[in-house]
GUTI-599041 format. One record per atom (N, C-alpha, C): residue in three letters; x, y, z. Coordinates in steps of 0.1 Angstrom, whole numbers, plus 5000, padded with zeros to 4 digits. Layout:
// residues N
ALAXYZ/...
***
This chain:
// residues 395
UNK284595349028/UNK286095359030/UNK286695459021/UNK287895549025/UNK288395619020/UNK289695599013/UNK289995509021/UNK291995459020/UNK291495419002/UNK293695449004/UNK293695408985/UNK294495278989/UNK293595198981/UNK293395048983/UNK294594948974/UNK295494918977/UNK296094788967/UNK295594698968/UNK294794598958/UNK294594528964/UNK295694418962/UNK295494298972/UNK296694178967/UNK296094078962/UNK296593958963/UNK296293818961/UNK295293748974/UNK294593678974/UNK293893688984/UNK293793578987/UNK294793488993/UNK294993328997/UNK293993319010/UNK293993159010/UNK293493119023/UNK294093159035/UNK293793169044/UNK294393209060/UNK295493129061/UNK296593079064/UNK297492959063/UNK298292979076/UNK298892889084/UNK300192899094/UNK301192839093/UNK302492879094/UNK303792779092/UNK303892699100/UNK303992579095/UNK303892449107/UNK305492449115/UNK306692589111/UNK308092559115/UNK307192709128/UNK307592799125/UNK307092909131/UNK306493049124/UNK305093079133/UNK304393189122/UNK303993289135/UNK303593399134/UNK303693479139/UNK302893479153/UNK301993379150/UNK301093389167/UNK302293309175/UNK303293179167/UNK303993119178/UNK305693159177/UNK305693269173/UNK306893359172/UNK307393399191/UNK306693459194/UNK306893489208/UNK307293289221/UNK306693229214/UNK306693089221/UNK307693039218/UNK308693039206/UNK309492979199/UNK310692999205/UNK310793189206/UNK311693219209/UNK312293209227/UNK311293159232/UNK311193169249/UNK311193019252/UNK310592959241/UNK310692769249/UNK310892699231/UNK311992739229/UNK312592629218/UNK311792489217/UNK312092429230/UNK311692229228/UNK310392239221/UNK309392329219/UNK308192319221/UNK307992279205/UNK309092299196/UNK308292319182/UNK308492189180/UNK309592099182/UNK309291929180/UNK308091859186/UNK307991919200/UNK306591879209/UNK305491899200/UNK305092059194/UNK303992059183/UNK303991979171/UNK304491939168/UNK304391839154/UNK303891749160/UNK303391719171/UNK302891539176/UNK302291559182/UNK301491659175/UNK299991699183/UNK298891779172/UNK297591729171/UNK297091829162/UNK296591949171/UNK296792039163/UNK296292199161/UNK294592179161/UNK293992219170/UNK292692189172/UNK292392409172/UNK291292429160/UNK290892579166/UNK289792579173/UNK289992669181/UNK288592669191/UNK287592789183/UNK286292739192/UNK284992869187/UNK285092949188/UNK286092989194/UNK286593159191/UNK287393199184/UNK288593069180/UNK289093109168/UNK288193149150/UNK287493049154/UNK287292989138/UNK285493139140/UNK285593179148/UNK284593299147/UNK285893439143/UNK286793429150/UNK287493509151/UNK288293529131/UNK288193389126/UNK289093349114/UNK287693439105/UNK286293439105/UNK285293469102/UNK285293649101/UNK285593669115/UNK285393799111/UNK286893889103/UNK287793819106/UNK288693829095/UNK288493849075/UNK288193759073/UNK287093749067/UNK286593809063/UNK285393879071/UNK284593949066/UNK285394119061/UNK286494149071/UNK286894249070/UNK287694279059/UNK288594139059/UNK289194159041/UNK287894179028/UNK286794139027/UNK286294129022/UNK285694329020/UNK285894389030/UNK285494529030/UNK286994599027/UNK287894529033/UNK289094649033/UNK289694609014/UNK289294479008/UNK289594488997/UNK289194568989/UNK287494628990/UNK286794678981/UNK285994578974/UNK285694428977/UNK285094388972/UNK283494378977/UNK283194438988/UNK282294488992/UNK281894608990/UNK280594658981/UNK280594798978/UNK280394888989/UNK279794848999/UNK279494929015/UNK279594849021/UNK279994859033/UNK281094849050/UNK280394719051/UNK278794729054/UNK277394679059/UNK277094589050/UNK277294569039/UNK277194479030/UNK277794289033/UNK278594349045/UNK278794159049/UNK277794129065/UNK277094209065/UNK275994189075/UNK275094079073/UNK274593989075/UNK273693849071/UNK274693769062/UNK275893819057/UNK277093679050/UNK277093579059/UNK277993449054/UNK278593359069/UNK280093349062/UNK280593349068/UNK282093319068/UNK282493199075/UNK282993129071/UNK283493019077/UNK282692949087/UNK281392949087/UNK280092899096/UNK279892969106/UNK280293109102/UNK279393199113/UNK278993309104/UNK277693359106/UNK277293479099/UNK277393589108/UNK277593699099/UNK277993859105/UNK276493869106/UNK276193909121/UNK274893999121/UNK275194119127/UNK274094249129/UNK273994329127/UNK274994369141/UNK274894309155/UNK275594329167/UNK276794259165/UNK277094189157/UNK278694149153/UNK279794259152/UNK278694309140/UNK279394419130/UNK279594529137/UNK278694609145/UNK278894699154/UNK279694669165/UNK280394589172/UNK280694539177/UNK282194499177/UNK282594439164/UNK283794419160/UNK284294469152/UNK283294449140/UNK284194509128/UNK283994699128/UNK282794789132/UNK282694869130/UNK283594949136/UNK284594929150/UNK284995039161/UNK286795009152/UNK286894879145/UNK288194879136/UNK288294939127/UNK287194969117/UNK286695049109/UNK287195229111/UNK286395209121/UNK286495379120/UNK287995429129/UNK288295309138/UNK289995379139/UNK291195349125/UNK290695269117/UNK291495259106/UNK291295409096/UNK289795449090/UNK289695579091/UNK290295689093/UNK290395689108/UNK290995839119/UNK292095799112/UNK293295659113/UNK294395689112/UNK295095729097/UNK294195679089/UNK294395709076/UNK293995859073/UNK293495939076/UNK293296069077/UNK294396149084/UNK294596099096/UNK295796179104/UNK297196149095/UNK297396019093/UNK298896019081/UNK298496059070/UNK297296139059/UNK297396189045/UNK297296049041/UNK296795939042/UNK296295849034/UNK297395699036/UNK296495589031/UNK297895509037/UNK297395389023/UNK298295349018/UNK298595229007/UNK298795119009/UNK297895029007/UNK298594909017/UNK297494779008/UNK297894649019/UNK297494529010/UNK296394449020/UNK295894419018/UNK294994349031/UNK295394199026/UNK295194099038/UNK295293979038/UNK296293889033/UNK297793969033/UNK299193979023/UNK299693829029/UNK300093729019/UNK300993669027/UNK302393689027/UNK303093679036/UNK304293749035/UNK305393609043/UNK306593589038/UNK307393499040/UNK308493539049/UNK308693509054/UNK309693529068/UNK311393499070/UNK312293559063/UNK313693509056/UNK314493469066/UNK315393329057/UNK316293279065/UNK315593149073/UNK314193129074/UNK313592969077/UNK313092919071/UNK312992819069/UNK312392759056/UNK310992739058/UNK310292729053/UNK308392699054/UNK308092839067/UNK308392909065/UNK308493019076/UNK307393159069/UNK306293129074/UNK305193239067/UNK303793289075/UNK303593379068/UNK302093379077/UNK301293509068/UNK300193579074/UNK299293649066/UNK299493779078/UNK299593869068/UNK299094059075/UNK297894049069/UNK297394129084/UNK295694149082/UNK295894299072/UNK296694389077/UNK296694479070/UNK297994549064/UNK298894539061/UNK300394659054/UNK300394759045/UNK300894839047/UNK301394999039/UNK301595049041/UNK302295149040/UNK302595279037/UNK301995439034/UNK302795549041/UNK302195639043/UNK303395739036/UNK303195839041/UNK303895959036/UNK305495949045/UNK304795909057/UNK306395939067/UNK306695789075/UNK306095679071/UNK306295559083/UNK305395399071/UNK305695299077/UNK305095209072/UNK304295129083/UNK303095109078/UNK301995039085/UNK301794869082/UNK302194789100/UNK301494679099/UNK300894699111/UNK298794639107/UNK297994619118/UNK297394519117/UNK296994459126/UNK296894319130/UNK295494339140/UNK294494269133/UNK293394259137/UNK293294129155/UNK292494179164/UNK292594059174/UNK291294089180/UNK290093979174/UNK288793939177/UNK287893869191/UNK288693879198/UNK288693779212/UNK288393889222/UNK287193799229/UNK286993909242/UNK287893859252/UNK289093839255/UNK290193739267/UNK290993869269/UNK292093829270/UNK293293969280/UNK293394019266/UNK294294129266/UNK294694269263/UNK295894149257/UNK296194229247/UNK297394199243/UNK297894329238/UNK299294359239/UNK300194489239/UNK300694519221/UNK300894619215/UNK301494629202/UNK302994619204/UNK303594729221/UNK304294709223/UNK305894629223/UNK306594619212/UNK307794469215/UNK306794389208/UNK305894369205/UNK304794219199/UNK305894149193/UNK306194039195/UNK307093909185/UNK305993889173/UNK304793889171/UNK303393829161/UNK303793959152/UNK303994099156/UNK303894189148/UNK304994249145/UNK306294209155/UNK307794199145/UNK307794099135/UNK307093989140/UNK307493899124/UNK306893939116/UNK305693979120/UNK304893989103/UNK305394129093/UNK306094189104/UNK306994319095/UNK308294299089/UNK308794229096/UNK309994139092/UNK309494119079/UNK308793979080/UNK308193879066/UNK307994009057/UNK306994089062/UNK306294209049/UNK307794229041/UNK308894269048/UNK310294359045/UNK310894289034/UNK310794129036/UNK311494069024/UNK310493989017/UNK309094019017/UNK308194009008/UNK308094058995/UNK308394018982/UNK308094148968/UNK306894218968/UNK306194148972/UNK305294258970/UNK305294348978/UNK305394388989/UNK305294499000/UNK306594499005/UNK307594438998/UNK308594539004/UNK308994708999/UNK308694718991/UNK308294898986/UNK307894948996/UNK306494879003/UNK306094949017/UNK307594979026/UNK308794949025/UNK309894969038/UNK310895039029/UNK310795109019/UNK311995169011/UNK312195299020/UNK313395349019/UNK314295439025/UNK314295449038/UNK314595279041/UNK314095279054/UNK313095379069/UNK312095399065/UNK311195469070/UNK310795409085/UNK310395479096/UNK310195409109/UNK308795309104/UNK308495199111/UNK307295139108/UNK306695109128/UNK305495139120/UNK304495149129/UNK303395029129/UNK303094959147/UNK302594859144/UNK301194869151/UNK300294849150/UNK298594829154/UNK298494699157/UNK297894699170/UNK296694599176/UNK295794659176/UNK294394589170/UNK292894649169/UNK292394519178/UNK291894529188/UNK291094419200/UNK289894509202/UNK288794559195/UNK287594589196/UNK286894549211/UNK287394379212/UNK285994369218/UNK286694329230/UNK288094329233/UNK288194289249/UNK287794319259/UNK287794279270/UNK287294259283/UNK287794409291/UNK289294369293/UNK290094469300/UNK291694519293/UNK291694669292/UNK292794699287/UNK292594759277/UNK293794829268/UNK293594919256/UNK293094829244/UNK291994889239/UNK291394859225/UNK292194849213/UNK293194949216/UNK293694999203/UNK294995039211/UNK295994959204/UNK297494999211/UNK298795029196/UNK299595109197/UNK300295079186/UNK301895149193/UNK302995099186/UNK304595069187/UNK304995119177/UNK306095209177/UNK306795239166/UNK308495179173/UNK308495129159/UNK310295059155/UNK311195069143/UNK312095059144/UNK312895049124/UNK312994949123/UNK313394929109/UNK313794819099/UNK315394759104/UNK315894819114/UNK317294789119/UNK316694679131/UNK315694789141/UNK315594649149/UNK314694539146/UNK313694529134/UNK313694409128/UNK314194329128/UNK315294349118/UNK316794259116/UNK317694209125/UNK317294249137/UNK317894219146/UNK316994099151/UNK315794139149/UNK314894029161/UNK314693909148/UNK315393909140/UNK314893789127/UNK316593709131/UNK317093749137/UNK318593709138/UNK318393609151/UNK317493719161/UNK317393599170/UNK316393509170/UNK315393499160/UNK314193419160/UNK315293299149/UNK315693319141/UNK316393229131/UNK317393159142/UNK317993229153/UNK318993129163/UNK318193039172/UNK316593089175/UNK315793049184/UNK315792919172/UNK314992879160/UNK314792769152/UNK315792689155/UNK317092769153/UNK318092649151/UNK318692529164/UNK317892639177/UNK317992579188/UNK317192449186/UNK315792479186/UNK314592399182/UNK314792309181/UNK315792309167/UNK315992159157/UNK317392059162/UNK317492079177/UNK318492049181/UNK317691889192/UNK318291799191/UNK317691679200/UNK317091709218/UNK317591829221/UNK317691839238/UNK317492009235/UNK316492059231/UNK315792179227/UNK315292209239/UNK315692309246/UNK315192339258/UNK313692349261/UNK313092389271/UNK311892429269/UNK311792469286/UNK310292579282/UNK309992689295/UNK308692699292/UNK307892709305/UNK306592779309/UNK306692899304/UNK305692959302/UNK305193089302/UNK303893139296/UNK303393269296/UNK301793279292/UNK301893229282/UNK302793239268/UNK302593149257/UNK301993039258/UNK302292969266/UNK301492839269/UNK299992799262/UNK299192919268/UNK297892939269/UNK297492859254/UNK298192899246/UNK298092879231/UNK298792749222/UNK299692699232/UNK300292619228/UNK299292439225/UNK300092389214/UNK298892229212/UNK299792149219/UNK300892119224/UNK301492029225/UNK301591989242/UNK300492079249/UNK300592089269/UNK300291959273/UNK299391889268/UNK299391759274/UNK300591649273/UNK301491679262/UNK302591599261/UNK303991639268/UNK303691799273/UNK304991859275/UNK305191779292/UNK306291749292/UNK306891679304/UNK306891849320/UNK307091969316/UNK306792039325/UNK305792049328/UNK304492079318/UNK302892039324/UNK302691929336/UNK303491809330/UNK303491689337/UNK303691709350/UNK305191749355/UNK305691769367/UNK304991799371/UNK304491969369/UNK303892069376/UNK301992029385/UNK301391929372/UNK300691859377/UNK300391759387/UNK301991699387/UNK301991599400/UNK302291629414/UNK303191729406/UNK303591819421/UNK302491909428/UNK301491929419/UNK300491979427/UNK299591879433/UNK299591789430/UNK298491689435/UNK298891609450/UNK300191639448/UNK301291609463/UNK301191669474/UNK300791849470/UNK300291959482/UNK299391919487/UNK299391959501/UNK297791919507/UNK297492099504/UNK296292139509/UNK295592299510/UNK296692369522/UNK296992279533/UNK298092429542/UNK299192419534/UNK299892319529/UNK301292339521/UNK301292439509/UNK299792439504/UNK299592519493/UNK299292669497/UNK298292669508/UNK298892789515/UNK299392859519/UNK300592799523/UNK302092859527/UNK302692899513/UNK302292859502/UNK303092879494/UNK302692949481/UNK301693029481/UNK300793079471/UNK301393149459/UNK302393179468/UNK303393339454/UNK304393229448/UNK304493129447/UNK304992999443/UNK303892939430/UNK302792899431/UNK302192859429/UNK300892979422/UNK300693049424/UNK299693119415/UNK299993169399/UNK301593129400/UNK301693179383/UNK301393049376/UNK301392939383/UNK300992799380/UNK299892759374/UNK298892869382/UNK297592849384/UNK296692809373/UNK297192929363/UNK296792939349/UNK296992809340/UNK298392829343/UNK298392689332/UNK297792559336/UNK297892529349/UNK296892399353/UNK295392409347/UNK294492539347/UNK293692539343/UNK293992539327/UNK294592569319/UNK294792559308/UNK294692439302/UNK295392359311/UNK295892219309/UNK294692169309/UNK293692149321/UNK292692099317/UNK291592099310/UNK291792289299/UNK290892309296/UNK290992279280/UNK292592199278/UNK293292149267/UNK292891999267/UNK293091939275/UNK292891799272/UNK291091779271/UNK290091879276/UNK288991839272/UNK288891859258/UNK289091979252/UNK288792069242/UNK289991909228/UNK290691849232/UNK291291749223/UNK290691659223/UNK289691559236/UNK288891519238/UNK288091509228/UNK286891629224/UNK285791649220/UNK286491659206/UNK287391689205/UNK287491719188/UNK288191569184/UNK288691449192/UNK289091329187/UNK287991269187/UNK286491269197/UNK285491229196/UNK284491199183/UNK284091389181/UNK283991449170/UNK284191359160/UNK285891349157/UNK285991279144/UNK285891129140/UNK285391089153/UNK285290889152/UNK286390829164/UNK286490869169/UNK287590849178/UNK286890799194/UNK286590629193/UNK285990659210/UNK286890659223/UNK286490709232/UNK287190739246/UNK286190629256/UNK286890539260/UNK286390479275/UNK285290559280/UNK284490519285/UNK283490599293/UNK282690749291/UNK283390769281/UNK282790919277/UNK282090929268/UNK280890989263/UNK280490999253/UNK279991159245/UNK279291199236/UNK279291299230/UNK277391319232/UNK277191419238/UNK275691439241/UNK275491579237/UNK273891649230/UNK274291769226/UNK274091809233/UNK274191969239/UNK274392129244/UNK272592119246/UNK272292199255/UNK271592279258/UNK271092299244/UNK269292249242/UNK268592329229/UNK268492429236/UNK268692589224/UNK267892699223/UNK266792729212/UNK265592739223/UNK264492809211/UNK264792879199/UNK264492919188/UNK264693009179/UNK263793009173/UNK262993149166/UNK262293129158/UNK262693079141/UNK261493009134/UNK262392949118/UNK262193099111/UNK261293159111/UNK261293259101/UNK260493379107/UNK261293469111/UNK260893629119/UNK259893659115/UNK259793709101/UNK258493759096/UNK256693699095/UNK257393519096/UNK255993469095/UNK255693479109/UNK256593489122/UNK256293499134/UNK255693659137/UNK256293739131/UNK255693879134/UNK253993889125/UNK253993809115/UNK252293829114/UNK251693709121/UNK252293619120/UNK251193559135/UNK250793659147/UNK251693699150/UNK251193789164/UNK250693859159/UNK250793939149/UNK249393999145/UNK248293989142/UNK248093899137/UNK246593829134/UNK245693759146/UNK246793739159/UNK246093699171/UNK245893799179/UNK246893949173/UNK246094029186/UNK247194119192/UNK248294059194/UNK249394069201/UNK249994219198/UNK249894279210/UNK249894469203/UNK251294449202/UNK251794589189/UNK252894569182/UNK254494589191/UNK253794679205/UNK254894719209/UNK255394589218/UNK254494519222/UNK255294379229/UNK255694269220/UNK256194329207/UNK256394199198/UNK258594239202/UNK258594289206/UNK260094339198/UNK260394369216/UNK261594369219/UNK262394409234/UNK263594569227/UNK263394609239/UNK263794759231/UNK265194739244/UNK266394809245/UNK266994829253/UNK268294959251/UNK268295059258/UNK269295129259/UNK271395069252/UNK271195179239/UNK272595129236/UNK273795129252/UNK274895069252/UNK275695089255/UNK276595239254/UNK277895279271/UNK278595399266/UNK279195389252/UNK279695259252/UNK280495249243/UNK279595239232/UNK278695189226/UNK277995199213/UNK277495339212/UNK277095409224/UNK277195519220/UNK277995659214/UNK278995639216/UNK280295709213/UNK280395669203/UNK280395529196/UNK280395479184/UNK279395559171/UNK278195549181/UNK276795619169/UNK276795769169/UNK277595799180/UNK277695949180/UNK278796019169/UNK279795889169/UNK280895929160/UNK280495959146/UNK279695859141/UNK279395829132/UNK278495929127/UNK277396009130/UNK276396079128/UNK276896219134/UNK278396239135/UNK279396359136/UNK278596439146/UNK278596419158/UNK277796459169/UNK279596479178/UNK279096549189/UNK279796559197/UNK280096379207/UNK281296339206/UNK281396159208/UNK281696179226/UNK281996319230/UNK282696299247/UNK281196259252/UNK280796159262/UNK279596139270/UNK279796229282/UNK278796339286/UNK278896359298/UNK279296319313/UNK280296349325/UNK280296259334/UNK279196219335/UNK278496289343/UNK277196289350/UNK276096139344/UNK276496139331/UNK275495989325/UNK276095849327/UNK277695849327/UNK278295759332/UNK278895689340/UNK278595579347/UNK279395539357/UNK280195419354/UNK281295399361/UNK282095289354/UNK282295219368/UNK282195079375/UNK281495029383/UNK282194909377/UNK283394849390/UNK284194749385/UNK283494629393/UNK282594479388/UNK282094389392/UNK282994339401/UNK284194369405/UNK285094309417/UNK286294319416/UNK287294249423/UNK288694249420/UNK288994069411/UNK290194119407/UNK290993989399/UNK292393989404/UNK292793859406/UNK294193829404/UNK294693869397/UNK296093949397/UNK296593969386/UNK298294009390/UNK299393939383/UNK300793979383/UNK301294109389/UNK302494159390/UNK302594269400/UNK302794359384/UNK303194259372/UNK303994379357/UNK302294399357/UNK301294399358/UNK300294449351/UNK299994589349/UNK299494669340/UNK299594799343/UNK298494839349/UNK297194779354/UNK296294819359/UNK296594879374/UNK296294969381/UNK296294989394/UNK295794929405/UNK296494919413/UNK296794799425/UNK294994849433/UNK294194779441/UNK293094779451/UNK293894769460/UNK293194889469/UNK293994939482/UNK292394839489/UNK293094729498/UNK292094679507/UNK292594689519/UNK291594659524/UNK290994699542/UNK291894599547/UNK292894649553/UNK293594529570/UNK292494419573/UNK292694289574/UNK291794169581/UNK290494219586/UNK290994309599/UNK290294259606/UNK289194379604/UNK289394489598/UNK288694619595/UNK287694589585/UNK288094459575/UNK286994399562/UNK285794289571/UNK286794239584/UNK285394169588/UNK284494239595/UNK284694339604/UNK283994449612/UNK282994489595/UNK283794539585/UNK282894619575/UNK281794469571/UNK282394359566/UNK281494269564/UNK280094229571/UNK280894239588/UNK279394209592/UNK278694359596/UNK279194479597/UNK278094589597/UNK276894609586/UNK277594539575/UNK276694539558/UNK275894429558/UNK276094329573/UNK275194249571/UNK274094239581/UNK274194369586/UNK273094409594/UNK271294439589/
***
């Protein structure tokens, strides 16, 4: 690493139980919800607590307490260990866009893993993965480890707060002196679909604006008859099995038959999500009240699928040798990926554009998706032109 490093204080990962920056965006859109959360535990899933891991690991390189990048390769963080396809995978493609950008602004000053307090709410806090400052703007970027949707830097409520909080933090508020524009990063390495790497520029004026309405959103909150709304926040929300619109929305579907539902699909498919959410909420609280001694009627706790593993590689690679086993079928070899290759190409200062000609990009099908999406619409075939093509392909 090149960047000139502050380092900070380096607390545990922590979340405000009033509002912190992942439920910033949910607060401000469905108020009722923050009394609903308190009467519900906060269960992390296996992609969090991998995702909390590789966090983790990265503070652990972006502090400097790692003498090389690769050096948290075989660690475990939080019960998962960085292996060698982790690292390339997540932490390496963060790595070297943090790099590019620190080079293109003349160097950037900053704090990794800052906690920073959020003014005007009380217990109102949360953690920057990364803050500082440059020559002409101030940097917050915010690491997102999940292969699921795209999330935008754009407007982010997670990444106005945490600029907010940085602004009346002592320690990094120097990072926002003469009021300079600040600039915000999402790094999503490993998602599915959509930009890897997105970033937003804003001032310190509309900050203060959006801490004006997050501080009116609270106050709504803490009001007896705190409104509340659907929306993709949801996904993330703990409190769906208790919220009374989950409820409705569930009964009322159970009421449709398939033609009513039919008829009524642009009704009902923004729905879609959350029902499956919902169900994929009450198992996932299930298994973790199980887990902790908690029995359920009829249900019980059985393990997973065993996977083979070897106990120790090396004693297994001289076995096969001593039996015979020629060296080249001990090991599976396979063609990097485009994308790892652009990566190893970057790295070893090669030319990183891949030829057309080597690549094809080859979408496994279509998906549902909202009309705001920015992906471009599939032009499909009229009825009756898809069943003529259907059954000619099935000749």
């Amino acid at each position: 690493m090149t960047n000139q490093i502050a380092v900070a204080d380096h607390t545990a990962r922590a979340h405000s139980t009033v509002v912190g920056g992942s439920s910033a965006g949910r607060v401000l859109q469905c108020p009722g919800s923050v009394q609903l959360c308190a009467q519900y535990p906060n269960i992390e899933s296996e992609f969090a607590a991998e995702g909390t891991a590789l966090h983790m690991a990265m503070d652990m390189i972006m502090s400097g307490i790692a003498k090389t990048d690769t050096d948290v390769i075989g660690l475990t963080f939080n019960g998962y260990q960085i292996d060698e396809e982790m690292f390339n995978e997540a932490v390496r493609p963060v790595l070297d866009h943090w790099d590019d950008l620190d080079k293109s602004l003349g160097g950037i000053d900053f704090f990794s893993e800052q906690r920073v307090v959020f003014p005007g709410i009380d217990n109102a806090f949360g953690t920057t993965d990364l803050v500082g400052t440059s020559k002409d703007r101030t940097i917050v970027y915010d690491f997102k480890f999940g292969r699921g949707v795209a999330v935008d830097a754009e407007d982010n409520p997670q990444l106005k707060y945490y600029a907010l909080a940085a602004m009346h933090t002592p320690a990094t508020a120097k990072f926002f002196a003469d009021d300079k524009p600040v600039e915000v990063f999402i790094a999503q390495p490993r998602v599915n679909d959509g930009e890897r790497f997105t970033r937003w520029m804003t001032t310190t004026k509309q900050l203060e604006a959006f801490g004006v309405e997050l501080r009116m959103a609270v106050e709504t909150a803490m009001q007896p008859d705190a409104p509340l709304k659907m929306g993709p926040y949801c996904k993330f929300c703990s409190a769906k099995s208790g919220c009374p619109l989950y409820q409705n929305l569930a009964a009322d579907a159970k009421l449709l038959g398939r033609d009513a539902m039919r008829e009524h699909l642009e009704e009902w498919l923004p729905q879609a999500d959350m029902l499956i959410e919902l169900g994929n909420f009450i198992k996932e609280l299930a298994h973790d009240q199980m887990e902790k001694g908690m029995p359920i009627k009829g249900w019980k706790l059985v393990p997973k699928r065993a996977i083979r593993k070897w106990v120790d590689d090396e004693k297994t690679i001289k076995y096969f040798a001593r039996i015979g086993l020629p060296a080249a079928d001990r090991h599976v070899k396979k063609l990097i990926s485009p994308a790892q290759a652009e990566e190893a190409l970057k790295r070893n200062r090669l030319p990183a554009e891949l030829p057309a000609a080597l690549v094809d990009k080859v979408s496994s099908g279509t998906t549902l998706a909202p009309e705001s999406d920015k992906r471009q619409a599939v032009a499909m075939a009229p009825q009756a032109l898809q069943l003529l093509a259907e059954r000619l392909s099935a000749r």
